[in-house]
TORTOR-374169 format. One record per residue (C-alpha): x, y negated, z. Coordinates in steps of 0.2 Angstrom, whole numbers, plus 5000, padded with zeros to 4 digits. Layout:
residues N
XYZ/...
//
This chain:
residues 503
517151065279/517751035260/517051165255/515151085259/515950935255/516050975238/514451055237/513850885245/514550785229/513850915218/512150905222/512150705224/512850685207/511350835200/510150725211/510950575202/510350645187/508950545177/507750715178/507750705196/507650525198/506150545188/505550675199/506050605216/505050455213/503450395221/502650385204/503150545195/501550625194/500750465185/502550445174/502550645170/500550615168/500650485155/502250565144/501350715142/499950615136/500650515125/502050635117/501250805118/502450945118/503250895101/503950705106/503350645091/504250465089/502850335094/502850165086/503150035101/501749925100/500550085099/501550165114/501250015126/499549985122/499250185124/500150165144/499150015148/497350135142/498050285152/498450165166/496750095168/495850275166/497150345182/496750215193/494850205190/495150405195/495650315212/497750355211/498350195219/500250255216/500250185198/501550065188/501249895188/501449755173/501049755156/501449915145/502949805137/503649805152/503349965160/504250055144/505649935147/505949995165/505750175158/507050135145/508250055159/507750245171/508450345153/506850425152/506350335133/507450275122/507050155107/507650185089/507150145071/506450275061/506450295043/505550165036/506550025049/505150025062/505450035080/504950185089/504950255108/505250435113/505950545126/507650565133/508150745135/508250715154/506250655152/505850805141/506850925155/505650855168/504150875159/504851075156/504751095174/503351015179/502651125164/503551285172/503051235190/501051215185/501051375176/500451525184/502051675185/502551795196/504151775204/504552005202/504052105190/504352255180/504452155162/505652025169/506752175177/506552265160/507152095151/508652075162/509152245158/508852225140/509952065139/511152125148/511452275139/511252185121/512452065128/513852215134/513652305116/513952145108/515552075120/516152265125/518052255121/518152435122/517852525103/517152685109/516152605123/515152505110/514952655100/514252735116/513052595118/512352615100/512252795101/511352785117/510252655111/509852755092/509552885104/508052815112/507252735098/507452895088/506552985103/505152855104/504852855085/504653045086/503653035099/502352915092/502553025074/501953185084/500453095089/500953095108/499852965118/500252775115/500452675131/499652505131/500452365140/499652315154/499052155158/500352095170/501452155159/501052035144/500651885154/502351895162/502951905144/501851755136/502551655150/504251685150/504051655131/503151505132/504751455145/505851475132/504951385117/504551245129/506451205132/506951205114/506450995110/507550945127/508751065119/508650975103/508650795111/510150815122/511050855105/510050715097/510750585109/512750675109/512650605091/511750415096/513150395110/514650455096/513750345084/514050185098/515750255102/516450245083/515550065081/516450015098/518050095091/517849975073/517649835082/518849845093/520049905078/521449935091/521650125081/521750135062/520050175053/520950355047/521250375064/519350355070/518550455057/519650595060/519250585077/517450585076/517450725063/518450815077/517050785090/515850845078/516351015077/516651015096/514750955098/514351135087/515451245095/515951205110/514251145119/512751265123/511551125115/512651115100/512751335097/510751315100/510751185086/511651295076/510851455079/509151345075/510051305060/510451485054/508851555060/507951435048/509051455034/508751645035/506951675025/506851835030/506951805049/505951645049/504551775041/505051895055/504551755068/503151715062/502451905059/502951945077/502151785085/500451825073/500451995080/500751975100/499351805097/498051945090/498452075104/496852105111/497152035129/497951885122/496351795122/496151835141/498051775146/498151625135/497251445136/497051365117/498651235123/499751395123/499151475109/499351315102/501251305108/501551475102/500751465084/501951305080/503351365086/504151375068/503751205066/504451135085/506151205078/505951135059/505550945067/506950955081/508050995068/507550865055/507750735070/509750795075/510050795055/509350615053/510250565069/511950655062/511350565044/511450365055/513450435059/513850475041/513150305033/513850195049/515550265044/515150245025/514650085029/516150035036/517450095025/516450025010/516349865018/517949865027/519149715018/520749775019/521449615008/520549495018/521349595034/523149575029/522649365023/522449355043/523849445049/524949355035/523949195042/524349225061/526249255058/526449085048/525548995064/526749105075/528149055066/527748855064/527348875082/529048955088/530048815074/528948675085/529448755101/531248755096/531448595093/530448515107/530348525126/529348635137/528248495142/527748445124/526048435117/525148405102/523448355098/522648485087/520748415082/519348515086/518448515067/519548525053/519448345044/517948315033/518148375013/518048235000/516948294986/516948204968/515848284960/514448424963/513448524953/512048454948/511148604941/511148754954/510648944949/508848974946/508449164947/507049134934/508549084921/508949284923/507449364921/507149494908/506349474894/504749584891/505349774884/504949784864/503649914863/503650024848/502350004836/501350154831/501850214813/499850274809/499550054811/500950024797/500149954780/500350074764/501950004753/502350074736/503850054727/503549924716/502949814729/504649844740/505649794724/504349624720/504949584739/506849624734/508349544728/508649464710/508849614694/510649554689/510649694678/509049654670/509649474671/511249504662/510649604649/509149454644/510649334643/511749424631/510149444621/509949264622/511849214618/512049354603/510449274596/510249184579/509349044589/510149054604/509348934620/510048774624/510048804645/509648914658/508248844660/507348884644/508149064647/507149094662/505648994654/505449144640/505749294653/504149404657/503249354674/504249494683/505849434678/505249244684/505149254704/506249124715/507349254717/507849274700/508549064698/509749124711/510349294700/510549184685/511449054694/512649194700/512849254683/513249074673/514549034689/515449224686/515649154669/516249004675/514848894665/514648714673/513248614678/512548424671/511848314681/510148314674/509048424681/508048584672/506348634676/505848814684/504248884688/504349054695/503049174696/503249274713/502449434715/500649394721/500549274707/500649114713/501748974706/503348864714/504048744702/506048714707/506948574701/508948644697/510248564688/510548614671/511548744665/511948734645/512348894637/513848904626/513848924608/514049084601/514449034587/515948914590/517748954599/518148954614/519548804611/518348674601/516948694614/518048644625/518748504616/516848474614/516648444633/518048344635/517448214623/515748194627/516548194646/517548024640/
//
């Protein structure tokens, strides 16, 4: 009796299973019906408006084909039942849209359904020969024993030696019968059709590590070092010590190998151009088989994004995670522990005290006025270069009319005017009798400079300049006078000089 017993528990807890409570329900041909309608065989991620509308079309084509077994409700709500059976499951995907698509247990029911409705025979010589193969492939590679593996090889060498000699000699090649590949197309097309429940059960391993590790922060019972280390751990588990995981990572190796994924699609090009191929196959399987390459590649893609949501919700965390603002609360808590155990000591076990509900309204004097305007930080238009070939011709001669004043050429006209017989009384007949290069506005200023390096002084009454500037236009400036020394007289009595007419 335990030992039925046991077997008992074993098959309600497979029967408990969401595939067979797919299967086991009233409706599981209209379900299976309408999955494989709307997924195909490559569960292509479904946006959920589109999915719902899609169930409430096939819906109404199945029951005008007279099944009175159908679902009831509105598409929304028949997904949400499905979702609550673990048969779709809504994510986002890349973009942040919400998207349906099949569980792994879903996807394992559609498989056998798919397997049940194809046509196979239950004995025969290929599957006996594949058996045999596998088994002895798998004995060569787990043999223990050094000389029984070399045994194996040699044998093996042996016979393809002898076949390859054969065909070389010209002997007679035997065809495969019929039976014979239609028992191999389908037992291929078995093993390709399990791959995306394969990928998806490794897909949703990640989904329910990904909710474990949020649960775990939130909680924040174990320290975050603690919880990374953890999940990484898991990770490598999920890769090596499930069969899902060692498919995902064979997948992996096999698509990362050139050279084999080449081989796969040589092989698969050549059995779909066998000549009774066309008799055995329907255009769904030859369709089934030719993307076979690209079944793996999007199964793949979807466990790497899934692993990719793991990564950044733990890069989330630590980057966000507050560790100051942690240990202000902790620091916080102990002060109302403390203040709370001083109370205690000093009053009796009865005592209360009133603690209000809101903290006390905050008195405010002042308040900004002004508040931030994001137009206030907007960029300023990028300076775009100017094109040199638009850039007006300069010469030199009109770079230096725009250009500072000729103190050299200034200094050298005012020694020739204080050396003279009839020197000038100011600066102002000085610049008078220069040549119109000599007279631009610029050149007041040099001459200023130059009777202020000689420490010359200036008279209230005012000179007369009209400059010249360089396009030959006039500007009359009104300056304060500047008298030039005598020459003639030293340095002492023109002094004395000035200090008399000053008084």
């Amino acid at each position: 009796m335990g030992e039925i017993a046991g077997e008992l528990a074993r098959v309600k807890g497979a029967f408990a299973q969401p595939t067979l409570t797919l299967l086991h329900q009233r409706q599981a041909a209209v379900v299976i019906t309408i999955f494989r309608a709307a997924f195909g065989r490559n569960n292509k991620p479904i946006p959920t408006a589109r999915l719902h509308t899609q169930v409430e079309e096939h819906l109404a084509g199945i029951r005008l084909a007279g099944e009175t077994e159908v679902p009831t409700g509105s598409g929304r709500d028949i997904c949400h039942r499905w979702m609550r059976g673990q048969w779709l499951v809504r994510s986002l995907d890349e973009t942040g849209n919400e998207v349906y698509s099949l569980t792994s247990h879903a996807q394992q029911a559609l498989e056998l359904v798919k397997n049940l409705a194809r046509d196979r025979a239950t004995l025969s010589e290929h599957r006996i020969a594949t058996i045999l193969g596998s088994v002895r492939r798998f004995n060569a590679e787990a043999n223990p024993d050094r000389t029984s593996r070399v045994t194996i090889l040699n044998a093996e060498i042996a016979r393809l030696q002898a076949e390859r000699d054969r065909l070389v000699d010209g002997a007679e090649l035997v065809s495969a019968t019929e039976d014979y590949m239609l028992e191999g197309f389908t037992e291929l097309l078995s093993l390709i059709s399990a791959l995306p429940s394969d990928f998806a059960r490794v897909e949703e391993r990640f989904a329910t590590i990904r909710g474990e590790i949020l649960a775990a922060f939130r909680a924040e019972d174990r320290p975050a070092g603690e919880v990374i280390d953890d999940y990484l751990a898991r990770a490598d588990a999920l890769m090596t010590a499930t069969q899902e995981g060692r498919a995902f990572e064979g997948a992996f190796a096999l698509l990362r190998d050139d050279a084999l994924v080449t081989q796969l699609r040589e092989d698969l090009t050549a059995l779909l151009d066998h000549p009774i191929s066309d008799r055995i196959l329907s255009d769904a399987d030859r369709s089934e088989l030719q993307g076979t390459v690209r079944l793996v590649r999007d199964g793949l893609d979807r466990v790497l994004a899934q692993r990719s949501r793991v990564t950044a919700t733990l890069k989330e965390y630590i980057v966000s995670h507050d560790a100051a603002s942690d240990r202000e609360l902790e620091q916080t808590l102990r002060q109302v522990e403390s203040q709370l155990m001083a109370w205690m000591a000093t009053t009796g076990p009865r005592a209360t005290h009133d603690v209000p509900l809101l903290p006390a309204r905050a008195g405010v004097d002042h308040l900004r006025e002004r508040f931030y305007d994001p137009a206030d930080d907007v960029l300023p238009e990028r300076i775009t270069a100017a094109d040199p070939d638009d850039a007006p011709e300069v010469s030199l001669s009109a770079l230096m009319a725009q250009g500072g004043p000729r103190l050299n050429s200034l200094r050298e006209r005012l020694d020739e005017a204080l050396a003279s017989l009839r020197p000038v009384a100011s600066l102002g007949e000085l610049f008078e009798q220069l040549e119109p290069s000599l007279r631009r506005p610029v050149e007041i200023l040099g001459l200023l400079h130059l009777a202020a390096d000689r420490d010359w002084t200036t008279e209230d009454d005012l000179d007369t300049f009209s400059a010249v500037r360089h396009d030959g236009s006039r500007r009359t400036f009104a300056v304060p006078r500047t008298p030039l020394p005598d020459p003639d007289r030293p340095a002492a009595a023109r002094t004395a000089q000035h200090e008399r007419e000053t008084r």
